[in-house]
C-alpha positions in Angstrom: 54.3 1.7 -8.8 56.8 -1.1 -9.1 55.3 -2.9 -6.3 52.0 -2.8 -7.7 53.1 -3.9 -11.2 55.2 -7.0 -9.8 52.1 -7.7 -7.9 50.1 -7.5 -11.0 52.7 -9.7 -13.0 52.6 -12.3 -10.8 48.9 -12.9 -10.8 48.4 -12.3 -14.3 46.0 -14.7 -16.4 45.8 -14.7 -20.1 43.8 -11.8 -21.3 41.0 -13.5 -22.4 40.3 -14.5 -18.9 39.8 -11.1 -17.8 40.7 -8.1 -20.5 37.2 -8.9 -22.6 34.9 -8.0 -19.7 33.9 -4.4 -19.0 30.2 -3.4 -17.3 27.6 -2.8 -19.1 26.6 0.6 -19.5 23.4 1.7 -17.9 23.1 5.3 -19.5 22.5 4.1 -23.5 22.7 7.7 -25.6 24.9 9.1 -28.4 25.2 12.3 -27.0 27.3 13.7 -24.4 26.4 15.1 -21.1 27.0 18.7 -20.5 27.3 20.2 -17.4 24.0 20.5 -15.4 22.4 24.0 -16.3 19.6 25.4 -13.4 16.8 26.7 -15.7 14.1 29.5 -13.4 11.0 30.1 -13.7 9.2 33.2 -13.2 7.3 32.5 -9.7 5.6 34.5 -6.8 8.2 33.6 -3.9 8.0 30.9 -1.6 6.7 30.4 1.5 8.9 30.3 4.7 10.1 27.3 6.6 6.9 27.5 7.7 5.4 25.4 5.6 7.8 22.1 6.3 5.7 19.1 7.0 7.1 17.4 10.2 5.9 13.6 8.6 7.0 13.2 5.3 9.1 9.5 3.5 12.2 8.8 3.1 14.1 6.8 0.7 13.8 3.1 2.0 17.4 2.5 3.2 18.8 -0.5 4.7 20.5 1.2 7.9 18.8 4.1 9.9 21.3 7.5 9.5 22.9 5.9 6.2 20.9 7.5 3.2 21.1 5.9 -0.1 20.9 7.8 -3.2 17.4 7.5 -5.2 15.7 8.8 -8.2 13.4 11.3 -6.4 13.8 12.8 -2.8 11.4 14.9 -0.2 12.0 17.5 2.5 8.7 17.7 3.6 8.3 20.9 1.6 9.7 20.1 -1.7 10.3 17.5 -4.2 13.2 16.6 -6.0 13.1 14.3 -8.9 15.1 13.1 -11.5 12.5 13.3 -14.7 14.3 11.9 -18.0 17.3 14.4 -18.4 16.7 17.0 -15.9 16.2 17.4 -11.8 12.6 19.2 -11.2 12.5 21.1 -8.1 8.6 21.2 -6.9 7.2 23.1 -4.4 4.9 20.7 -3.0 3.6 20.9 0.2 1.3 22.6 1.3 -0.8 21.5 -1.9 -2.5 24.4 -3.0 0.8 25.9 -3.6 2.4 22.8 -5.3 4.0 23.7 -8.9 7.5 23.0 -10.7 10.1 26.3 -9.3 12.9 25.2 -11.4 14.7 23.2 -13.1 18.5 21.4 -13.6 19.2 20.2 -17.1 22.0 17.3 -17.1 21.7 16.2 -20.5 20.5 17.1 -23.8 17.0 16.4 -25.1 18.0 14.1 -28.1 16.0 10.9 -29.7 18.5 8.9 -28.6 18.3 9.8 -24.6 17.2 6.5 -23.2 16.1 7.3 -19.2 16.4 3.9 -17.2 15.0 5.0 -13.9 15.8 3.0 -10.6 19.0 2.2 -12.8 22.1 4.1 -11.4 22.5 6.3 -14.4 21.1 9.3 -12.6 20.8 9.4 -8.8 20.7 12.4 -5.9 20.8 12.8 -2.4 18.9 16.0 -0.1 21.3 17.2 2.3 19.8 20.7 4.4 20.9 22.9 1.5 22.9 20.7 -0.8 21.6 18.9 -3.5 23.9 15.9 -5.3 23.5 14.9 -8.3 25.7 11.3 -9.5 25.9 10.9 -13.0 27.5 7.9 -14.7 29.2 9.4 -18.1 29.1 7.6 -21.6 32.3 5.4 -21.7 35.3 6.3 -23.9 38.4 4.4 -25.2 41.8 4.7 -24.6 44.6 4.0 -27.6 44.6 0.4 -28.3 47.4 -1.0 -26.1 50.5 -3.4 -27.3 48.5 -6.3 -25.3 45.0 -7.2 -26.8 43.1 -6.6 -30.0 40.6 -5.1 -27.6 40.7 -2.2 -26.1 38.3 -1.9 -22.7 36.5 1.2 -22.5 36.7 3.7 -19.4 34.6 5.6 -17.7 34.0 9.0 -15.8 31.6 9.3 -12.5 30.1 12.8 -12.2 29.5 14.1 -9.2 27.7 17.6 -8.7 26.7 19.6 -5.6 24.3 22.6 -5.9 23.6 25.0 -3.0 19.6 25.4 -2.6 19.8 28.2 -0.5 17.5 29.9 -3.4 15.6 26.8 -4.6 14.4 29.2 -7.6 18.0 29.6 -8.6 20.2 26.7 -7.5 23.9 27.5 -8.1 26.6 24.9 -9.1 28.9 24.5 -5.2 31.1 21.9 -6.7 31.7 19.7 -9.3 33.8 16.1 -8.9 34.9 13.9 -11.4 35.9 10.6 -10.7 37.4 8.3 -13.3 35.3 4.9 -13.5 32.5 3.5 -14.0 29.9 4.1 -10.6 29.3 1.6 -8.1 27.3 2.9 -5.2 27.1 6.0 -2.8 26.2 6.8 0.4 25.6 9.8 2.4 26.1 9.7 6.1 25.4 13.4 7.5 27.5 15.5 5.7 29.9 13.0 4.5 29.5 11.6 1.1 31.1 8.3 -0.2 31.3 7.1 -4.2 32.7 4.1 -5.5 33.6 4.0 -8.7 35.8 1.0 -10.5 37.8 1.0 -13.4 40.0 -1.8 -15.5 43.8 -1.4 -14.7 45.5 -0.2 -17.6 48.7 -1.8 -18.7 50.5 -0.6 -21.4 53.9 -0.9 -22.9 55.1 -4.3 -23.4 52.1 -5.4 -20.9 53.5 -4.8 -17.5 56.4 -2.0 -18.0 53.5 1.3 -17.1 49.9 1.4 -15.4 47.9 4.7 -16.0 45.8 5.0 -12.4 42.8 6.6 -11.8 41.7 10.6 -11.7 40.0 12.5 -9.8 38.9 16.2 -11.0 37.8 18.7 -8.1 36.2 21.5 -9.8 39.3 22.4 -12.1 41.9 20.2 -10.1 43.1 17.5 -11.7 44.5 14.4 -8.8 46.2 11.3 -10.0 46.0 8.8 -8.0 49.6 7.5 -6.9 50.6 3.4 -6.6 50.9 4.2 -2.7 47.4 5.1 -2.4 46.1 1.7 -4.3 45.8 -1.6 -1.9 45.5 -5.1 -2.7 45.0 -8.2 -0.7 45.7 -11.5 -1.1 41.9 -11.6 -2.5 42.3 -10.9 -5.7 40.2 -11.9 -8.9 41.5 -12.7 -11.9 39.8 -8.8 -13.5 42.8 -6.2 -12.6 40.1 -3.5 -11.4 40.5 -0.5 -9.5 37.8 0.5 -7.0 38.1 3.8 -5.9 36.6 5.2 -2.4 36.1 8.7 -2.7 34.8 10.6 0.7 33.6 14.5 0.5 33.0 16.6 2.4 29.8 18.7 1.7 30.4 21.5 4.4 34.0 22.1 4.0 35.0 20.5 0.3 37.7 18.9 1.3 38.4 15.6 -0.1 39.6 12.4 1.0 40.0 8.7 -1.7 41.5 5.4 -1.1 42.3 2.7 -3.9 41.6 -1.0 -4.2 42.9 -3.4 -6.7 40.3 -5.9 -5.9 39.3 -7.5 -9.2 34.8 -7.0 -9.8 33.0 -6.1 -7.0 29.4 -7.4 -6.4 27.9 -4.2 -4.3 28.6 -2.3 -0.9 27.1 -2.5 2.2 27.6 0.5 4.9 26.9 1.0 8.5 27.5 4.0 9.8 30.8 3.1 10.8 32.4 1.1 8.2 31.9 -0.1 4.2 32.6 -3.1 3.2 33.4 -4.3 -0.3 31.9 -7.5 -1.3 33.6 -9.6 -4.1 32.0 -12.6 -5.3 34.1 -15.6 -7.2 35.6 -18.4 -7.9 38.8 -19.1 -5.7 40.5 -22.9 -5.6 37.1 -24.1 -7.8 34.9 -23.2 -5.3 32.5 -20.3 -5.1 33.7 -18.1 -2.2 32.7 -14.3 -0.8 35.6 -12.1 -0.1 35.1 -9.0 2.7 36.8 -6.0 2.7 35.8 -3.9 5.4 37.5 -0.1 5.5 36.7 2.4 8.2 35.3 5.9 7.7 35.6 7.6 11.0 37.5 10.7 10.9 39.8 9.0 8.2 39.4 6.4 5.5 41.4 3.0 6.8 41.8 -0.3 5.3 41.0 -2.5 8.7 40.4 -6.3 7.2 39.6 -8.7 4.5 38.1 -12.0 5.2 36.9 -15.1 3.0 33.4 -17.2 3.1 32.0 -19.7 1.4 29.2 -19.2 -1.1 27.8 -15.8 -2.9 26.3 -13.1 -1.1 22.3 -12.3 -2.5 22.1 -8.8 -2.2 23.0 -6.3 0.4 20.0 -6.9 3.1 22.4 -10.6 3.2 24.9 -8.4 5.3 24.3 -6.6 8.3 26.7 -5.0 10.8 25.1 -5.1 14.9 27.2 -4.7 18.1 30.7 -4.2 16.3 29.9 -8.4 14.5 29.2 -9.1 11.1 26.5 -11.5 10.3 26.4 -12.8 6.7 23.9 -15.1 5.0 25.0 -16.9 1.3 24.7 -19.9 -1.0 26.6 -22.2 -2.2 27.2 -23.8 -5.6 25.7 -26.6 -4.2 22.7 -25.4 -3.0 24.2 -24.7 0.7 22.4 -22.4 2.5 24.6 -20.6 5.6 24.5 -17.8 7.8 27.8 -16.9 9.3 28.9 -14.2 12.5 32.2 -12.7 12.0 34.3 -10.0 14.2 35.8 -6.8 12.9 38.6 -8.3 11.8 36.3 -10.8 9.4 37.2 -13.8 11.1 34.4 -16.7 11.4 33.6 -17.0 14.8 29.9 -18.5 14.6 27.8 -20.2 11.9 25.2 -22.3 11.2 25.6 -24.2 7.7 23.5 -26.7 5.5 20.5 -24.6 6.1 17.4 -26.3 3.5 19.8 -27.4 1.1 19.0 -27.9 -2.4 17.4 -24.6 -2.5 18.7 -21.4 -2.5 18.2 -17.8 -0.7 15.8 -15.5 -2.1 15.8 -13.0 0.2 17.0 -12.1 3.8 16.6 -9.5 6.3 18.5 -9.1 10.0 16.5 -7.5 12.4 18.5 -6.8 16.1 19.5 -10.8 17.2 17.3 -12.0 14.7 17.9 -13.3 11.2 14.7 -14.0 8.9 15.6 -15.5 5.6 13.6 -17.4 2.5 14.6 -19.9 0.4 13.5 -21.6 -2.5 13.2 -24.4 -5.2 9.1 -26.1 -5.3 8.1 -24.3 -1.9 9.3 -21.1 0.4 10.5 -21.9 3.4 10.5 -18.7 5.9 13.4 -18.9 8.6 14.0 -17.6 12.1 17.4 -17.6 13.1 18.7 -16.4 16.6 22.2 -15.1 16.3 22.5 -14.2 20.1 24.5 -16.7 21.2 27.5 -14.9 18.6 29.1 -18.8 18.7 26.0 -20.8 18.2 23.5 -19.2 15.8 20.8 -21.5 15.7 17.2 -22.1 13.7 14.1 -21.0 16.2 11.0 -21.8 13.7 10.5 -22.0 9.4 7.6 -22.3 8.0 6.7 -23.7 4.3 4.1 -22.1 2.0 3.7 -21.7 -1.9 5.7 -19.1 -3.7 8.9 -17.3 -2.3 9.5 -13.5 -1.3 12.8 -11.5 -2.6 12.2 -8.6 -0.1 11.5 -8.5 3.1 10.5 -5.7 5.5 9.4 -5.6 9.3 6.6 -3.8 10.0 6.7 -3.7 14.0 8.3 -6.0 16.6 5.8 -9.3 15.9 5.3 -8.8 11.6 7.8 -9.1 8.8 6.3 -8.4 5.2 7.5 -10.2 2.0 7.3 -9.5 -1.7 7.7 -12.1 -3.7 6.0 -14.3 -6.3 3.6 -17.7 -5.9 2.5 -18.8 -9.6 2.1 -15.7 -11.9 1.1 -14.0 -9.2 2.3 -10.5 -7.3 2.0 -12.4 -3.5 2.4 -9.6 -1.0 2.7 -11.8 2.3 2.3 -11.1 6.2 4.4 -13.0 8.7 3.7 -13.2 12.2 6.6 -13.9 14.0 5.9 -13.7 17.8 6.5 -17.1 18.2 9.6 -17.0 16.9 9.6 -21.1 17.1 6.2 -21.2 14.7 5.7 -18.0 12.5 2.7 -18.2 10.6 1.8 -16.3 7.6 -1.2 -14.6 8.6 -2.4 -12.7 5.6 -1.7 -12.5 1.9 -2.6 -10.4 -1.3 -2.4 -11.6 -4.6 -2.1 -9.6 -7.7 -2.7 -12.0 -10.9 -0.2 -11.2 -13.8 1.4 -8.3 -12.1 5.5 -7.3 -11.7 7.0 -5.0 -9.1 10.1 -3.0 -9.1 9.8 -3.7 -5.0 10.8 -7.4 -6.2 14.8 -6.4 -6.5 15.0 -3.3 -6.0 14.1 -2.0 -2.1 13.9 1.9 -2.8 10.8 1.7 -5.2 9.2 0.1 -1.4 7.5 2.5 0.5 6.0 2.1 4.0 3.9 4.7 6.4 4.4 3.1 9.7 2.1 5.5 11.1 -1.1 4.5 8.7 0.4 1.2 8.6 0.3 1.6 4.6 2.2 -0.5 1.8 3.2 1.5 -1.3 4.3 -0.5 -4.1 4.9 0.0 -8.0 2.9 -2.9 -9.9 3.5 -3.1 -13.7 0.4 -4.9 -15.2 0.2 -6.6 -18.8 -3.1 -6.0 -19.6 -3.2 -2.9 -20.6 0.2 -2.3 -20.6 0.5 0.6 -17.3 2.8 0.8 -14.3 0.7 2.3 -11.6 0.7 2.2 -7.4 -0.9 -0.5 -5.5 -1.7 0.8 -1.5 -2.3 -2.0 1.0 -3.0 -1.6 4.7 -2.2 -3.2 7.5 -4.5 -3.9 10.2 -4.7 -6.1 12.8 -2.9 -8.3 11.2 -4.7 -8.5 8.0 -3.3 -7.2 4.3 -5.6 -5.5 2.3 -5.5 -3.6 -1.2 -6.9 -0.2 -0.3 -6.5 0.6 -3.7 -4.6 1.7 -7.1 -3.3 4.9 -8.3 -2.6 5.3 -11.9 -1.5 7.8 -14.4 -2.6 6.0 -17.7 -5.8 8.1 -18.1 -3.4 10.9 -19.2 -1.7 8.8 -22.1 -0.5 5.3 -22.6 3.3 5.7 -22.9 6.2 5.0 -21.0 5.8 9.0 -20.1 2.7 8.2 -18.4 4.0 5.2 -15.3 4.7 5.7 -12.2 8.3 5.7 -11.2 8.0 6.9 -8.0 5.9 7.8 -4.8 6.4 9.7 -2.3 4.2 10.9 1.0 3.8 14.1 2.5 1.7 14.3 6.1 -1.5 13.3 4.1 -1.0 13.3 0.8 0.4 11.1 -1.4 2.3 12.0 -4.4 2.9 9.8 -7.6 5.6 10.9 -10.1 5.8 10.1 -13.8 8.3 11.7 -16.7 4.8 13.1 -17.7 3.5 15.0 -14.5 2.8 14.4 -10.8 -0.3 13.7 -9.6 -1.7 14.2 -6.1 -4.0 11.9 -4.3 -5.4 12.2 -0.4 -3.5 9.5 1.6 -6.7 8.4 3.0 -9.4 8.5 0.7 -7.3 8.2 -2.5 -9.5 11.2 -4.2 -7.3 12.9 -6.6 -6.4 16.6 -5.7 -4.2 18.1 -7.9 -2.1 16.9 -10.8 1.4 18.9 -12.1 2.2 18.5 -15.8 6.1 18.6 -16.8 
């Protein structure tokens, strides 16, 4: 403990500089939330296994075996979705069986529940017969300390794991609480890792006693101790905590590591490692720093590093053939793309890409590195990072507009989402020639927003119809519906739009998710879940909540 305090005393700013900031809270209620109640209903029983579709979507995720956490999951049988304040569990394939089994409460119904889907506040994961459901808890305060006239508030990440060996009757497995407010998950088979981050609190004539994080296991109470908290000489100037927790589904055993860091920006996870990315300023420049920690059969510190310029998103970071590649911005307007080793130390780059613009969007793809920047026009870039030592530009090509998400579709076409005017522009590049990509194909949507612009889990794709699934949110009326384009032979089409506004014009009534299930597609609102034939869109069968 003293170690970490005389570390802590030594860096210390004024408290304005870092004592007023605390996240914002994404869950916005007054009242509390209970612990998550299964609710039955009175059915005829299931079907067997039998019934499993073999082709069914998953969440979009960055890095194949690492599953992200999302608002509304499939098994090829059932559906699992987060609908205001409570998890509906839907028999749903085949369809002629499809109807709500039962239901988790997590929260109770109350005028001032505000549901932010796509927003962390409620997120699960489907693993065989565990379901998880992350919760991030209102914040409370802690007494005022001797310090500041402000007192930062804390918060509590809940974690809880049901066994759906009787999907009619899910039982509460295990419940985790983990102080702080919640970063990000992952779930890599049955491993799953929460990161949750909390403002050091200092107490006691400032420096003299630090109150550490907690960690609740069912009825356990775990402090964490000052040996199991790092720092690195990468520190910011907010005192925070980040806590890696790791548990085990199949076991329950539990393993946690602490970071005092200062804000982190976001994760990104291969199946190997996560890395912690920080973002801020050091020696009046805008630099990135990388903490990578291993999570083999043990969680282990391994490196930090330092880069210049911030890091977009997470699809700016990708982690291929035990290297690092890393694409950021500068403050001024310096575009770079950077290869480092396990250790995080810069051993290719290629700076000054299109400067005076900035990155919008970028996506790594094996030895290839497409990114888009931005300021009147979009360049698109091809990058070969083969030659680890000398990365080097292949091909760009300028057009109107810019994308902030990009996806491949197959070996020769990369899709973007992105914006040209006031326009949705759903783009096509053909990147066979990777010195002169083209765009090949476009779709424009006048007026409309998409969720798929920052946010790459509300993206679906069926490689094997070749089919785009997007949310579009339209003005006029006011509706948030799916858009399905098609891809074929290299031409982008808008097959058509699926919408549940004919059933009310609320916020209960848009679509907040869609999922696919060998042929059909299924749309999901707070009000119901509709039904639709993959292929010929004709509505089948709609399931009112």
């Amino acid at each position: 403990m003293n170690e970490l305090l005389n570390f802590v005393k030594k860096h210390k700013k004024p408290v304005s500089n870092y004592y007023y900031w605390s996240p914002q809270p994404l869950l916005t209620r007054m009242d509390t939330i209970p612990m998550p109640i299964p609710v039955t209903f009175t059915l005829v029983s299931l079907s067997s296994n039998s019934d499993k579709a073999e082709y069914y979507s998953r969440t979009n995720v960055q890095v194949s075996g690492v599953d992200e956490a999302d608002i509304a999951k499939t098994d090829g049988e059932f559906i699992y979705a987060i609908v205001k304040n409570e998890i509906k569990i839907i028999k749903a394939y085949p369809v002629e069986n499809a109807s709500v089994i039962s239901s988790i409460k997590y929260a109770n119904s109350s005028p001032n529940f505000i549901y932010y889907p796509y927003h962390n506040n409620a997120e699960l994961y489907i693993y065989q017969d565990y379901l998880i459901l992350i919760l991030q808890d209102l914040p409370y305060y802690l007494p005022l300390a001797t310090y500041a006239s402000y007192n930062p508030p804390s918060y509590e990440t809940k974690i809880y794991v049901y066994d759906l060996k009787n999907k009619e009757n899910p039982k509460l497995y295990w419940n985790v609480t983990l102080e702080g407010f919640y970063l990000n998950s992952r779930l890599i088979e049955d491993n799953l890792y929460v990161l949750a981050s909390s403002l050091l609190s200092i107490t006691e004539g400032f420096i003299e006693k630090a109150n550490l994080p907690y960690i609740i296991l069912d009825d356990l109470k775990k402090q964490v101790s000052a040996s199991e908290i790092y720092y690195s000489e990468f520190y910011s100037d907010h005192f925070e905590i980040t806590l890696l927790l790791k548990l085990n589904l199949k076991n329950k055993s539990e393993e946690h590591m602490g970071f005092m860091l200062g804000a982190n920006s976001f994760i990104y996870a291969s199946v190997k490692n996560i890395y912690i990315i920080q973002t801020q300023r050091y020696e009046n420049e805008i630099m990135t720093a990388l903490h990578r920690i291993s999570i083999g059969n043990e969680l282990k510190y391994e490196a930090s590093g330092l880069i210049k310029g911030y890091v977009l998103n997470q699809f700016s970071i990708d982690e291929y053939n035990s290297y690092l590649r890393i694409a950021t911005t500068s403050e001024r307007l310096e575009n770079n793309v950077y290869i480092l080793d396990m250790d995080l130390n810069i051993i290719g780059k290629i700076e000054n890409i299109e400067v005076g613009e900035k990155i919008y969007s970028a996506r790594f793809v094996g030895d290839k590195a497409y990114l888009v920047t931005f300021r009147i026009v979009d360049p698109f870039f091809v990058i070969d990072l083969s030659n680890i030592k000398e990365p080097k530009i292949l091909g760009f090509l300028k057009i109107p507009g810019f994308s902030t998400y990009l996806h491949p579709i197959n070996e020769s076409l990369i899709l973007g989402i992105g914006r040209e005017e006031h326009n949705l522009k759903i783009s096509l590049f053909d990147v066979h020639d990777f010195s002169n990509p083209k765009e090949v194909s476009k779709v424009l949507l006048p007026w409309v927003d998409s969720e798929a612009l920052y946010n790459h889990k509300a993206f679906l794709f069926d490689f094997k119809r070749n089919l785009i699934i997007i949310p579009i949110r339209s003005p006029l009326p006011l509706s948030s519906n799916i858009a399905i384009l098609k891809v074929e032979e290299n031409e982008l089409t808008l097959k058509g739009i699926i919408s549940h506004s004919m059933f009310g014009s609320s916020y209960e009534t848009d679509i907040i998710k869609a999922l696919f299930i060998e042929n059909y597609l299924y749309t999901l609102s707070i009000k119901l879940l509709k039904i639709n034939d993959i292929n010929s869109l004709e509505e089948i069968k709609n399931i009112f909540f």
